[in-house]
C-alpha positions in Angstrom: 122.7 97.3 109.7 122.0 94.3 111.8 118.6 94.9 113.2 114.5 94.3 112.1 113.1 96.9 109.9 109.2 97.0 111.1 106.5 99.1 110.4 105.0 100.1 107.9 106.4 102.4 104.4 104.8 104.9 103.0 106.1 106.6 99.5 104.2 110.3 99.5 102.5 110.7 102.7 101.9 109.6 106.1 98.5 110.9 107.2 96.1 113.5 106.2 97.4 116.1 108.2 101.0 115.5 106.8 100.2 115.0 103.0 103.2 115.0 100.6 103.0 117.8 98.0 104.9 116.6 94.6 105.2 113.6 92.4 106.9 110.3 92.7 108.2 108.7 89.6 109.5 105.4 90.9 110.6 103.8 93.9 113.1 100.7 94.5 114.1 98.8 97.5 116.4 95.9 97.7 118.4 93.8 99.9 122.4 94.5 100.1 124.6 91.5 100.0 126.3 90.5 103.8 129.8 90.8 103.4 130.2 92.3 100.1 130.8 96.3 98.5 127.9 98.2 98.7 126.5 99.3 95.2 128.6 101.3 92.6 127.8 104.8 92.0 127.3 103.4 88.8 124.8 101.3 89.8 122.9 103.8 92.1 122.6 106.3 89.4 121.1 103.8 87.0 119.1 102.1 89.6 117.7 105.9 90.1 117.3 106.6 86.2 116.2 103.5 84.6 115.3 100.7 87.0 114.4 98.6 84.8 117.4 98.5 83.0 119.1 98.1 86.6 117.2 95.1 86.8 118.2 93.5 84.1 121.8 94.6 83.7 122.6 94.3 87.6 120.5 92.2 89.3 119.1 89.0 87.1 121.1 86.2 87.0 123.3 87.8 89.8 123.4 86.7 93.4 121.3 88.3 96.0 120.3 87.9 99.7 116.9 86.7 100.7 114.9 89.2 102.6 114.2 87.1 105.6 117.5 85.8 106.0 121.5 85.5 105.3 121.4 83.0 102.4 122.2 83.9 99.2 120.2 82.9 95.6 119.9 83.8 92.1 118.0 86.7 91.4 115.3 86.1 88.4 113.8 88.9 86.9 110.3 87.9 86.0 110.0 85.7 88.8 107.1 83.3 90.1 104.7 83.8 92.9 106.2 84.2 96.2 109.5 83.9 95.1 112.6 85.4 96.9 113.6 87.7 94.0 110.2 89.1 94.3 110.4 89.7 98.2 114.3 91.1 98.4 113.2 93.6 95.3 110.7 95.8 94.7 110.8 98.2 91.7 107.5 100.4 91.5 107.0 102.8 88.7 104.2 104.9 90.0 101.9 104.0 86.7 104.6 103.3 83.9 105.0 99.6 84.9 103.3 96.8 83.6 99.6 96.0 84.9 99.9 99.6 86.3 96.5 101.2 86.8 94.8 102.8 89.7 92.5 99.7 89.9 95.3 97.1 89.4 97.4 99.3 91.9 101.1 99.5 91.1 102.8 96.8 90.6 105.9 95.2 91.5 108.2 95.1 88.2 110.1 92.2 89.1 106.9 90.2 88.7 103.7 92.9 87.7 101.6 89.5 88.1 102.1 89.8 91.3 98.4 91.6 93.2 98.9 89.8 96.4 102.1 90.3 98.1 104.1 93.1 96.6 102.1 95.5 94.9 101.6 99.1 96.6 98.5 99.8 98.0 97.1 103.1 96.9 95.5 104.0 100.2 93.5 107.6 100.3 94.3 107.6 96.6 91.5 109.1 93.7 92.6 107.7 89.9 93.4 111.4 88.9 96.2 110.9 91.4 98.1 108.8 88.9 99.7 111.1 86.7 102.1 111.3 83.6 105.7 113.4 85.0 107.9 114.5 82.8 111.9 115.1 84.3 114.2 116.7 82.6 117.6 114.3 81.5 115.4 111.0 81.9 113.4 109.7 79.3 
C-alpha cells in the first residue's frame, strides 16, 4: 500500500447505534518493512497468541520502518517517550498489560508508561466493561 491511512480506529464499536457485541482480548498494529517479505505465518500466529512474546522474539533489536516515513531503525521494546518503536507498534492487551486499568486506560505494551500518545482511549466505556476472557488453546 502506498497511500495515507486517516481517520480514526475503533477496536469494538463505531457508534451507539452500531455497538460491537463480544470481547476483544488484544489488538496489535505495526508497520511492514518497504521492500522486504511480509510476516511469517509463524510470526502472525504468535503475534495473534502471545504478543508479547512476538515482541520480544520478533521485533526488539530487529529493524523496523518508522511510521511517518521510509527509513528504517532499531526497534526497542521498552522504549522512551515519543520514540519511533512506540509510534510504528502498538500492542494493547484490553486489561492484561502493564498499567492497564479503566482509569489508566490501556496501554501501549511497547512502553505502558506511555498515557499521552499511544494509549487507547476508552470512550463510552463503564469499568465493568473491562473484563477477564478466557479462550480456549491460549493461556
Amino acid at each position: 500500500m502506498d497511500r495515507s491511512v486517516i481517520g480514526n480506529l475503533t477496536i469494538g464499536g463505531r457508534g451507539s447505534n452500531r455497538n460491537f457485541h463480544g470481547k476483544v482480548a488484544s489488538f496489535v498494529a505495526t508497520t511492514l518493512r518497504i521492500n522486504q517479505a511480509m510476516p511469517t505465518d509463524a510470526e502472525i500466529k504468535l503475534m495473534i497468541t502471545d504478543p508479547k512474546k512476538w515482541l520480544s522474539d520478533y521485533k526488539d533489536g530487529n529493524s523496523f520502518r518508522v511510521a511517518y516515513g521510509q527509513n528504517e531503525q532499531t526497534f526497542i521494546n521498552g522504549a522512551t517517550y515519543q520514540s519511533n518503536s512506540v509510534l510504528a507498534t502498538q500492542v494493547w492487551l484490553m486489561g492484561d498489560g502493564a498499567n492497564d486499568s479503566y482509569s489508566n486506560m490501556i496501554r501501549n505494551q511497547v512502553m505502558s508508561l506511555d498515557q499521552n500518545y499511544t494509549k487507547l482511549q476508552l470512550n463510552s466505556m463503564v469499568s465493568n466493561d473491562i473484563q477477564n476472557v478466557s479462550i480456549s488453546g491460549l493461556s
